[in-house]
N, C-alpha and C positions, 0 to 999 in steps of 0.2 A: 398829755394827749395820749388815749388809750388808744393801741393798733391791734388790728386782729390778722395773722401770718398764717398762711396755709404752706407745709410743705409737703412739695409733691413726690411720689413715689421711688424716682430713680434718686431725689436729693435725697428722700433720709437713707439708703443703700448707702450713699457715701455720708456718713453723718457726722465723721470729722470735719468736714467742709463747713455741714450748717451747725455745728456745736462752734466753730473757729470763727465762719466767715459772718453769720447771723445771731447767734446766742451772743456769745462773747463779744465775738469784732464790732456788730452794731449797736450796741448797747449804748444810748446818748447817755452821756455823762457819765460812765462807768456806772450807771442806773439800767439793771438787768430786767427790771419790770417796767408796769403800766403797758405792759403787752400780752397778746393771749398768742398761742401756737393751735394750730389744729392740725394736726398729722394724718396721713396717708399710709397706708400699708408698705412694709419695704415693698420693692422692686419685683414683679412676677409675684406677688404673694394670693393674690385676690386672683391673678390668674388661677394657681397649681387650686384656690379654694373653690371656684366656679366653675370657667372655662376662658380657655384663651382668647383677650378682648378680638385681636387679630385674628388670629390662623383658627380659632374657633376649637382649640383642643381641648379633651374633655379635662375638666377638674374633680374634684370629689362632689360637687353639686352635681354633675351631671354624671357622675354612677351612680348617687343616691336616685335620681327620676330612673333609671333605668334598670333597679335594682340589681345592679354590680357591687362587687364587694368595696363600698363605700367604708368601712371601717379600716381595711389595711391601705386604703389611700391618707385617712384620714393621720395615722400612726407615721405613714411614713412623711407626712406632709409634718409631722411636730419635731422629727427627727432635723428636717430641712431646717423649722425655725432654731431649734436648738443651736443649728450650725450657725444659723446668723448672730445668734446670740454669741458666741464664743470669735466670731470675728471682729466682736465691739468689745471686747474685754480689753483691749491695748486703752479704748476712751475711757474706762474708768465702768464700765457695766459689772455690778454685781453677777455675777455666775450662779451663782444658787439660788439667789433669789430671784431673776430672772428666769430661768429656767424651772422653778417652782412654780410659778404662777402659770406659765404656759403649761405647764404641765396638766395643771388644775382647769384652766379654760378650755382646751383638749376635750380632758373628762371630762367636762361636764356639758361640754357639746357633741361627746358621741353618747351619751345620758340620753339628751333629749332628740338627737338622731333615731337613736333606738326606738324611742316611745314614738314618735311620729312614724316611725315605718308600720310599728303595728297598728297605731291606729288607722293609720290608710291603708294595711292589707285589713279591718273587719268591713272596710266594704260601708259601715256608717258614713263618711264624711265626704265634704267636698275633696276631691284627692286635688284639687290645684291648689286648695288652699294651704291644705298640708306640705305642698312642695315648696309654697311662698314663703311659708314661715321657716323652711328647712335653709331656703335661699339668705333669707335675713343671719340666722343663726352663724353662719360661717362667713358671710361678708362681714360681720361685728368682727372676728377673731384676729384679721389683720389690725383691724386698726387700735386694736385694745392690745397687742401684741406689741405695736413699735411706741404709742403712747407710755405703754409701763416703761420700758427701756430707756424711751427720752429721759423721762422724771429720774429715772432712776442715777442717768450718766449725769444730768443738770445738778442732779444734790451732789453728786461725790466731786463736781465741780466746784462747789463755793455758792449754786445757785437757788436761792429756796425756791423751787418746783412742788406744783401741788398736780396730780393724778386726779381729772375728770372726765369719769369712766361715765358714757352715754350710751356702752351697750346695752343696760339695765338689765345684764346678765344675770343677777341673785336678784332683784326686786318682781313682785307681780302688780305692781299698779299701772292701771292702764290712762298712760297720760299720752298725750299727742306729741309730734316732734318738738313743737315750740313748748311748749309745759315744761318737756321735760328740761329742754336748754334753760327757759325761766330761773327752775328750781333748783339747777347745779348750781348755776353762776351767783343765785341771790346772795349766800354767803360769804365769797370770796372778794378780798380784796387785794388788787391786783396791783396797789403799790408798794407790796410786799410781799408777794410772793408770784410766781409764772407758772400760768396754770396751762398744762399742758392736754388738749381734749384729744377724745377718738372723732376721727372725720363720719363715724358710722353714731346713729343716735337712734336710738330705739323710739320707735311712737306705733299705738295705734293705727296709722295709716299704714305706714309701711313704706322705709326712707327707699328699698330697691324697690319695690311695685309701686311707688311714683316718679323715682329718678331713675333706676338702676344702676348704671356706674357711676352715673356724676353726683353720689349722693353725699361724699368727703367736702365737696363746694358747696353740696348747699347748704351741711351743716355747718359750711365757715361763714356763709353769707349770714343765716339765721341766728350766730353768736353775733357776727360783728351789727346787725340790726337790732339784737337784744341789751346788748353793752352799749347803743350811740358808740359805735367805733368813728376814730375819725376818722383814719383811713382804714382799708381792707388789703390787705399787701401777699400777693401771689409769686411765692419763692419755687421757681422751675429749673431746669436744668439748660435752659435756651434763653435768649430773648425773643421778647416776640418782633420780629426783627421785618425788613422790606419782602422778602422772600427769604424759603426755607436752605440755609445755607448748604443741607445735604446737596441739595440740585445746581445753586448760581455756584456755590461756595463762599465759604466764609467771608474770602476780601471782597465781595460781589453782594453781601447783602449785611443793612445796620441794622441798627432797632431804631422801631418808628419812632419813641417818644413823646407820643401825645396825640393820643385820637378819642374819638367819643363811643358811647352804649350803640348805636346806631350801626357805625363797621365792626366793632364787637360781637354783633347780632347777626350780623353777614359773616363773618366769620364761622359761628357757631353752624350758621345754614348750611356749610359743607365742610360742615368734621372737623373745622382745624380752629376749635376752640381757645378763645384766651382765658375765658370763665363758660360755665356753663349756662346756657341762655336762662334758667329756670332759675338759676341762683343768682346769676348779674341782675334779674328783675326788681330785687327788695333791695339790692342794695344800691341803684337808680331810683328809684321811687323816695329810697331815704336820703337820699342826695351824698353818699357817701361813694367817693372816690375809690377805684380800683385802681395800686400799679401792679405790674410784670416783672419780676425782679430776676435777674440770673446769677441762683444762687451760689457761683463760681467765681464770681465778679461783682464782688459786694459791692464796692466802690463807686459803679456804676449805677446811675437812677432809678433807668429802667423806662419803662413805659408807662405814661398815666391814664387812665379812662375815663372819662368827667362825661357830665351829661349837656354840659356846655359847649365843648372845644368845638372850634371850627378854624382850621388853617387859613394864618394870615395869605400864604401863598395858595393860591390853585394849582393844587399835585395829587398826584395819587400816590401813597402813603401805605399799601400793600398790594404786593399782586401774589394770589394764592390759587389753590383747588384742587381739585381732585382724580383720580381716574377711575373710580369705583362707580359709574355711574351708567344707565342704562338711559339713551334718548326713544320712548313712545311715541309715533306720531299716527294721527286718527285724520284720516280722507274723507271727505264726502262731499260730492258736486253740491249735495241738496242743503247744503252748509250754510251757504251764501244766502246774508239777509234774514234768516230767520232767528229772533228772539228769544235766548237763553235756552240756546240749542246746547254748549256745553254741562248745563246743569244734570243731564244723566251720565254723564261723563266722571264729571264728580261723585256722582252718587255712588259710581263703578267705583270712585278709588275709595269712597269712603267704607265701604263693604269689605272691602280688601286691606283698610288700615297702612294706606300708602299715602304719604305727604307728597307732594310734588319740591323740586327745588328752584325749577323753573319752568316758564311757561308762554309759551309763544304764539302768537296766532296768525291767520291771513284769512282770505276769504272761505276758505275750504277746508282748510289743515289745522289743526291743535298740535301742537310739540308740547311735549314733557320730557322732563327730566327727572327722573328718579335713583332713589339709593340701589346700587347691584342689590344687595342682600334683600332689598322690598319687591325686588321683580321675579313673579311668580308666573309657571305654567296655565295657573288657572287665572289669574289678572288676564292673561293674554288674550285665552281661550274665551273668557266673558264677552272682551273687547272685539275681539272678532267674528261675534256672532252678532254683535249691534251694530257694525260699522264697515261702509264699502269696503275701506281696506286700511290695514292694521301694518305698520313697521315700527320695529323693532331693531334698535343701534346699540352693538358695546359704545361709549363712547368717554371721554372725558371734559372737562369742565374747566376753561380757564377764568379767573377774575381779576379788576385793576379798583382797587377800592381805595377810598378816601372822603372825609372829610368836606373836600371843597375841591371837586373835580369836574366845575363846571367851567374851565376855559373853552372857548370855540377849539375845534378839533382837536380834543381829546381822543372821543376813540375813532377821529379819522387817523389819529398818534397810533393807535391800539392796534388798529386793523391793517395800517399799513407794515408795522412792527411783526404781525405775524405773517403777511403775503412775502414779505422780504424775506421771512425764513422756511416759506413754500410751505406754511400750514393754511390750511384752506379752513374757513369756518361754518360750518354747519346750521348753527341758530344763533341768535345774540336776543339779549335780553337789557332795555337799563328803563328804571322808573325815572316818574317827572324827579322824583327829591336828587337822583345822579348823586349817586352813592358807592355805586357797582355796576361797572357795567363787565356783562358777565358771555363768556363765550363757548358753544358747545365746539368741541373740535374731537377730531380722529384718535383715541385711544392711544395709538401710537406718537403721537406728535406731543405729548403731556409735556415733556421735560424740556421739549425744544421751544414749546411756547412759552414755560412762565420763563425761562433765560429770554427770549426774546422780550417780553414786556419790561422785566426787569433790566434790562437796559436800556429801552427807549424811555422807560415812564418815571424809573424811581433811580436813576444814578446819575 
């Protein structure tokens, strides 16, 4: 049974762990293949190469658009990998040849740094395109960075590892993302050897101007749909667990162990993805199961996501979300009763490239919910030339998701749960299918509410 393993960022940083606890330790039957790996940039790498996913700090991507001296960013950022490379020499990592080749990917990505800045200072060309393609070049670097290193520690281990390089860094054919996954894998067989890919894959389209950062997942979705994986197995540094233990803590929250695409999808809707909604899509359609594994805790199952599951019991099975979020709400008397009056409302946010996350109505009022980072001055300033009157809320977002959470008084459970801890809630939101029922509340009340639900609903 061929499986396809994504490890995630902070795991390969520690990659004693996933050489010990996944390479070696899970190996059925001292049988090291019939599995594929697709790897992640170490830990912060894709950050110092872009920009800080979080806090938004500049990386060498973003002194290259600003023309800053992108070259001694670039120099010191090979310095930094070097360093990681000499911290894996105790696993068995070649030093020189590790360090050779970075060396060489570097060069040959301030090579084409170079010729792309001139060509966009002659003033010929699209200059966004030139910066998309400068984006691509340095998102590959991580992931072709910790890929060679895998292969490299897997062979001096006893493991025949084979090196499938998807940045298509030295080739110029112009194949599409899938082409190119196609044309690696057609010749490898994977009952003999463990083939290790970059989560970055070079196509024609353009794996960050259609994903952007989650585009490691979907090139692991689009191997394990090119291989019939039977399963697709997600090695994280967490489980994906009842609530996030930073907040209830540890002894206060499990791992769910069995949910569907469905609260996977809901999940994805407010940041706190188990897959990436884009890349969980092909590998539901092909009926190919996803688990959650933490890879600190081999031993343990993990999580499965089947396109079937529905809990025998009626529970809710995660409570999650967010406090990045801005509540819009739009007035008007003249509201009432009239037919597909929200539709220029829409129009507004689609002008503006703002998704909603939630959406509430009554006779006069529309609520939204939207991403902080999507809420704009001029969104506002639109809004409030169309409309009696325009509010605007910092706010946060709590959810009780599951499966099969349709017992009677559930979220009279929910809402009681958070009165009792004097958070007051602002808008709610749950569709017929009661999937999520989902709660706008006070910014400040974030942590007090998911501890609240998470003890009424999921313990």
């Amino acid at each position: 049974m061929l499986t396809v393993h994504k490890i995630g960022g902070t795991s390969m940083s520690r990659f004693g762990d996933v050489l010990n606890n996944i390479v070696l330790g899970q190996a059925p039957g001292g049988n090291y293949y019939d599995r594929i790996f697709v790897v992640s940039a170490y830990n912060n790498v894709t950050n110092w190469l872009l920009e800080h996913k979080k806090t938004g700090e500049p990386g060498v991507y973003d002194l290259f658009v600003k023309n800053l001296d992108y070259k001694q960013a670039l120099e010191q950022l090979l310095n930094k990998l070097i360093g990681i490379n000499h911290g894996m020499e105790e696993l068995g990592l070649d030093l020189q040849v590790a360090d050779d080749f970075i060396h060489s990917r570097i060069g040959k990505s301030m090579n084409y740094l170079v010729s792309l800045d001139e060509v966009m200072a002659s003033g010929y060309v699209n200059k966004q395109n030139i910066l998309l393609a400068a984006r691509e070049i340095l998102a590959s670097i991580g992931e072709a960075h910790s890929a060679f290193n895998a292969v490299n520690i897997f062979q001096n281990s006893g493991v025949n590892a084979t090196f499938v390089d998807l940045c298509g860094f030295h080739d110029t054919e112009y194949l599409t993302i899938d082409e190119r996954i196609h044309n690696a894998f057609a010749g490898i067989d994977c009952s003999t050897t463990l083939p290790v890919a970059t989560g970055y894959t070079k196509g024609t389209e353009g794996i960050m101007r259609e994903f952007d950062r989650g585009y490691s997942e979907v090139t692991f979705s689009k191997i394990a749909v090119e291989v019939k994986a039977a399963e697709a197995v997600i090695h994280k540094e967490y489980h994906l667990s009842s609530a996030d233990p930073a907040i209830v803590g540890v002894d206060h929250s499990k791992p769910v162990g069995a949910t569907n695409f469905n609260v996977a999808d809901q999940l994805a809707d407010i940041g706190m993805e188990a897959i990436h909604p884009k890349a969980s899509k092909p590998l539901e359609v092909a009926g190919i199961n996803i688990r959650i594994k933490n890879t600190f805790e081999p031993e343990h199952p993990g999580t499965l996501i089947s396109g079937d599951y529905v809990g025998e019991v009626s529970r809710v099975e995660i409570i999650s979300g967010t406090d990045k979020v801005v509540a819009i709400e739009v007035h008007d008397p003249f509201m009432v009763g009239q037919v597909g009056y929200d539709m220029n409302l829409m129009k507004v946010m689609l002008r503006h490239r703002v998704s909603y996350i939630l959406k509430a109505t009554n006779a006069n009022s529309i609520t939204m919910v939207i991403w902080e980072k999507d809420h704009t001055d001029e969104l506002v300033t639109e809004l409030k030339g169309l409309y009696h009157q325009v509010t605007v809320r910092s706010s946060a977002m709590v959810c009780a998701m599951g499966t099969n959470i349709t017992y009677p008084g559930s979220l009279a459970k929910a809402t009681t749960a958070l009165s009792d801890r004097g958070v007051n809630v602002e808008a709610v939101s749950q569709s017929l299918m009661q999937v999520n029922m989902q709660f706008v509340i006070a910014r400040k009340d974030y942590e007090t509410a998911i501890r609240a639900l998470n003890k009424a609903l999921c313990l």
